[in-house]
N, C-alpha and C positions, 0 to 999 in steps of 0.2 A: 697816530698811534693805533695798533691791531689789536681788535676787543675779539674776544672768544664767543663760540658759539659751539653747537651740539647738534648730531642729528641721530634720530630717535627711528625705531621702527616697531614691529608686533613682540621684540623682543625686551622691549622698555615698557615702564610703569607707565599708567596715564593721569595718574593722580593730583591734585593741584597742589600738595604736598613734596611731590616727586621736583617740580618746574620752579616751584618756590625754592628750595634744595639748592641747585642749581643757578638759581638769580643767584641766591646769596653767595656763592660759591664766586662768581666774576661773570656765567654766561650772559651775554647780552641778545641769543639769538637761538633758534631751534628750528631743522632742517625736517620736516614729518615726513615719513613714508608714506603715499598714500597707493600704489599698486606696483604691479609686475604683472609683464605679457598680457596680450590682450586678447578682444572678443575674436571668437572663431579657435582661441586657442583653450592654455589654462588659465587663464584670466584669477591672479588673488588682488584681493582688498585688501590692506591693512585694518583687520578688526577693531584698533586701540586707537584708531588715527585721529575720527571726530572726538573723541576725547580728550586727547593731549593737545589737539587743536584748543581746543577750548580751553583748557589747564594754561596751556604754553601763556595766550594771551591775558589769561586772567589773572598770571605773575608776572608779568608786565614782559615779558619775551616778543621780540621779534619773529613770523611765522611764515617760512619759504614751504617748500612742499618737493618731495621728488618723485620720481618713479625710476623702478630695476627695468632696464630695457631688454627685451630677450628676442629683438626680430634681426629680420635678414633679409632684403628684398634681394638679393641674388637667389635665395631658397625659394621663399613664398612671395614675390613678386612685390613690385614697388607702393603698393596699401598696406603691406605688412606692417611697417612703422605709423601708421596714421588709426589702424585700428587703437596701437597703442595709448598713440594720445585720446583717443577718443576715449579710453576707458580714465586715464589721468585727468580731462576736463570736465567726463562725468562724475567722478570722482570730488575732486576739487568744486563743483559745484552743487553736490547734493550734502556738502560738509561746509559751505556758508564762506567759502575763501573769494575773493571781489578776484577781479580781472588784473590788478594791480600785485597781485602774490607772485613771486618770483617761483619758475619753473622750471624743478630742477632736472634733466636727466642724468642718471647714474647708470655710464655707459662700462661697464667690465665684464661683460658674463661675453664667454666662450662661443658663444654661439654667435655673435654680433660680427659681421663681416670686416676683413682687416680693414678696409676704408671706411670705419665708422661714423669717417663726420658726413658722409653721402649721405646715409641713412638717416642721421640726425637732423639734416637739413630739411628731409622728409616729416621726419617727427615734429620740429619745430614749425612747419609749416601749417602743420593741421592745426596745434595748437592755435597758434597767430587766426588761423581762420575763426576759430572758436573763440575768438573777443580777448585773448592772452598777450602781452607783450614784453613781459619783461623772462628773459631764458635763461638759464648759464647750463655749465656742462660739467660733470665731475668722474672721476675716472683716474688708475694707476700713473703714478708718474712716470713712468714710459712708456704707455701708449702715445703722451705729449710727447715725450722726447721722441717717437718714433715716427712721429707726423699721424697715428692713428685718430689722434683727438686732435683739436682745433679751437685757439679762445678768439675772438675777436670777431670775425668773420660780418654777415650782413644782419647775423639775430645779438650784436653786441656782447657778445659773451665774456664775461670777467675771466672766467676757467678758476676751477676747484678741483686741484689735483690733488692726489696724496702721495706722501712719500713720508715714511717713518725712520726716524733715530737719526736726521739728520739738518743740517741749518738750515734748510730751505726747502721748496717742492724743486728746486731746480730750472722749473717750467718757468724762462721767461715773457715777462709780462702779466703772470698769474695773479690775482688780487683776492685769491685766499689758497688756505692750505691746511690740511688733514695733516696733522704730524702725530697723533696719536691715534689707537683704540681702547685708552682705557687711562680717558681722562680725570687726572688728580685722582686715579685710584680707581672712580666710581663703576668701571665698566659700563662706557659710554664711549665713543667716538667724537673726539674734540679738533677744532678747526680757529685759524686766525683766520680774521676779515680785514683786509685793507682797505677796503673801498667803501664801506658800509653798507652794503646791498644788503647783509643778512641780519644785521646790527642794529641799525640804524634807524628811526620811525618805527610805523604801527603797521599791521596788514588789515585790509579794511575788507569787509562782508562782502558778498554777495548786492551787486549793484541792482538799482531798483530796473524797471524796463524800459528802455530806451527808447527817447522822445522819435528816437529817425531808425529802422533798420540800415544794417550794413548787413555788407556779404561776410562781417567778420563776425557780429552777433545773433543773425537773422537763427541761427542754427537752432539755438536756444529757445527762441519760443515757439519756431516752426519746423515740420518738416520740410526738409529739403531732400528729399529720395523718395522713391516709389518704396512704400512699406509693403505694398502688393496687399494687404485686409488693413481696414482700419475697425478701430469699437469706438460708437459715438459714449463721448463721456457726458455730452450736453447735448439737450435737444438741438439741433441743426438743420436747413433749410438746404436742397438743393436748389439751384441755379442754372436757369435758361442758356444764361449767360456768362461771359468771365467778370463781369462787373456786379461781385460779389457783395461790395456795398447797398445795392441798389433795394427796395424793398419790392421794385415794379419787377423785379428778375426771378423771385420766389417760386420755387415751384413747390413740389413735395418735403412734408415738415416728416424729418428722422428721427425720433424719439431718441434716449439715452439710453445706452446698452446696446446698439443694432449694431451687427458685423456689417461692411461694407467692403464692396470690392475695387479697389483703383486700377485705373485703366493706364494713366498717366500721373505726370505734375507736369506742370507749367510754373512760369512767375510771371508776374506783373511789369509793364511796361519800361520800368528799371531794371529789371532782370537780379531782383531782388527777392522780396513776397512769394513763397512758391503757393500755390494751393492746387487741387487735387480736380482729376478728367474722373468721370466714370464710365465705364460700360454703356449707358443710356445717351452718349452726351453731354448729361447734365456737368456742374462743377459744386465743389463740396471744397471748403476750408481745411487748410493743411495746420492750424493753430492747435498746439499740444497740449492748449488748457481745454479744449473741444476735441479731441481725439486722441486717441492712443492706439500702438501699432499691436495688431492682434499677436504677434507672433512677441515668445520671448528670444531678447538677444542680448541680453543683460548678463553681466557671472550669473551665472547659478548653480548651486551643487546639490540640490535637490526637487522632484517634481513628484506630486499625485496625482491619480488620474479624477478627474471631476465629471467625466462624461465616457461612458466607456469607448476603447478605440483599440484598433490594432497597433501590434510591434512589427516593425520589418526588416529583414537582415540585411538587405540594402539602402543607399540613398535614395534608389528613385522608385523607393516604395514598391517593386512589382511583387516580393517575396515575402508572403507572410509568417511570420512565427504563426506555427500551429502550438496549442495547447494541448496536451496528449491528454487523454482523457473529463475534457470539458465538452458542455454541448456547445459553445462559441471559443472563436478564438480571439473573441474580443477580451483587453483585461478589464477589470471591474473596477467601478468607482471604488476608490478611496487605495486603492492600489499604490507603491509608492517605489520610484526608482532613485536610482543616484546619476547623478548626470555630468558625464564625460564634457562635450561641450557641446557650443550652439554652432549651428553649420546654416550658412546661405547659400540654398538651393532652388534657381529656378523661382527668384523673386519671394521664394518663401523660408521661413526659419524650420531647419529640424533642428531635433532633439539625440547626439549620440549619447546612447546610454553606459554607462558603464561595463552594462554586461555585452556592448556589441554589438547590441541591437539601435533600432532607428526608430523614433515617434514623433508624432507633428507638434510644435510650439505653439499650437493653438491655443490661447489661453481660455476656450470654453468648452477646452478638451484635457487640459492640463493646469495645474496650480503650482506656482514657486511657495516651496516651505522652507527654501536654506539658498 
């Protein structure tokens, strides 16, 4: 038998009031928004999402998660979909959802290439690398009927089509289905579950840290890319050597707070563990409870300046904004812009501003306030 379920986005309550409401009502499940498009782009978060997160389970609902998909690797090249996920497993993991949360894409925006399950397979991949494994896909019932969406495939996919005012999504083999937007009245988006994936059991937290790295979870506690600066969070030891363990390998002790410059990554003889070349030779640990990447590449929609520095009307910095009648054309601490997006250039993060201009992501030259 098919039990009902709901998905919720910044345009629903988060209240435990709200999910209580709705148990009573027959839901047995809640589909959260947790983003749309990603780093390098406009990159949103769902504001209400850790909330309802929280509400949804603490009225006994079942808790999937999806994301508004808005890329194209025919346009912006074949990482465009994995930026996305990235910002959905960052997501999904700074709001306490375990590895076990089913992950949903919500593939219908315009912009997404008529072969959208190419793309998806991309999206789902990055995911999967990020320690993710359970997918589905949801999207207009004739993008399925048209072959543009795809349920089954290698990421198992149930498929959650919609199709409204009539007996079925159409979509064979589909094991749920969106037949309304404005469930029992409430103005809500309501869905049958056949299979029980959205219904069914509990969604469980955020897993502790794993006894073995994998190339699916290592992402998580390590870097795994050249961040080009790091800031020690903990004091830290350089290394003669790549045998990082060793105490006989110790060279110079890095206090906490020191920008540093990486030269490389490496990993570890399983091609697992990455940790960090410098400049010197020496090696320095890629562990992100022990460093952070100096640059911001995170959403962000606003910065102030904490160190004064120039604006530049280009990316490769050659052109400075002058200040017409200042004696520098530096802008001054406590300065505060609104921020376009994060751009990786040349191993490092700028900053486009809203007003067009360019600034460094430095974060001891800049502050995130929003």
């Amino acid at each position: 038998m098919a039990s009902y379920f709901i998905d919720v986005s910044g345009y629903q309550p988060d209240t435990l009031a709200y999910f209580q409401d709705k148990k009573a009502r027959g839901a047995k499940g809640v589909v959260v928004k947790t983003s749309q498009g990603g780093y390098g782009g406009t990159p949103y978060i769902n504001p209400q999402g850790k909330a309802q997160i929280a509400n949804a389970k603490k009225a006994g609902l079942k808790v999937a998660l999806y994301h508004y998909g808005t890329f194209n690797s025919l346009k912006y090249g074949s990482g465009d979909p994995a930026t996305e996920a990235h910002l959905m497993a960052d997501v999904a993991k700074a709001w306490g959802c375990g590895y076990d949360t089913v992950m949903v894409l919500d593939a219908e925006d315009s912009s997404l290439r008529t072969k959208a399950s190419a793309d998806a397979a991309l999206f789902y991949n990055e995911l999967k690398r990020r320690g993710y494994s359970h997918f589905d896909i949801y999207g207009p019932g004739s993008w399925f009927w048209a072959g543009r969406l795809k349920i089954g495939t290698s990421y198992g996919l149930d498929g959650w089509p919609a199709a409204y005012n009539n007996s079925g999504s159409g979509v064979s083999g589909a094991k749920a289905w969106q037949y309304t937007d404005n469930w029992k009245g409430l103005g809500v988006d309501g869905s049958l579950d056949y299979s029980g994936q959205y219904t069914t059991g509990s969604t469980s937290t955020v897993k502790a840290k794993p006894k073995t790295y994998t190339k699916d979870n290592v992402h998580d506690y390590y870097f795994t890319y050249n961040s080009g600066r790091i800031i020690t969070k903990t004091t830290i030891y350089q290394h003669r050597t790549t045998k990082l363990s060793s105490k006989s390998n110790r060279g110079l002790k890095i206090k906490a707070g020191t920008p540093v410059d990486i030269a490389k990554v490496h990993f570890d003889s399983k091609g697992i563990v990455p940790f960090f070349e410098l400049a010197n030779g020496c090696y320095i640990t890629a562990n992100r409870d022990m460093v952070i990447n100096a640059f911001y590449e995170s959403p962000l929609k606003a910065i102030k300046v904490i160190k004064a520095t120039y604006l530049y009307k280009d990316l490769q910095r050659t052109k400075v904004v002058k200040r017409s009648g200042f004696k520098s054309n530096k802008w001054p601490k406590n300065t505060q812009f609104t921020v376009d997006k994060a751009i990786a250039y040349n191993g490092k993060w700028l900053l486009k501003l809203s007003n067009g201009y360019y600034c460094t992501g430095y974060k001891l030259y800049v502050k995130k306030i929003a």
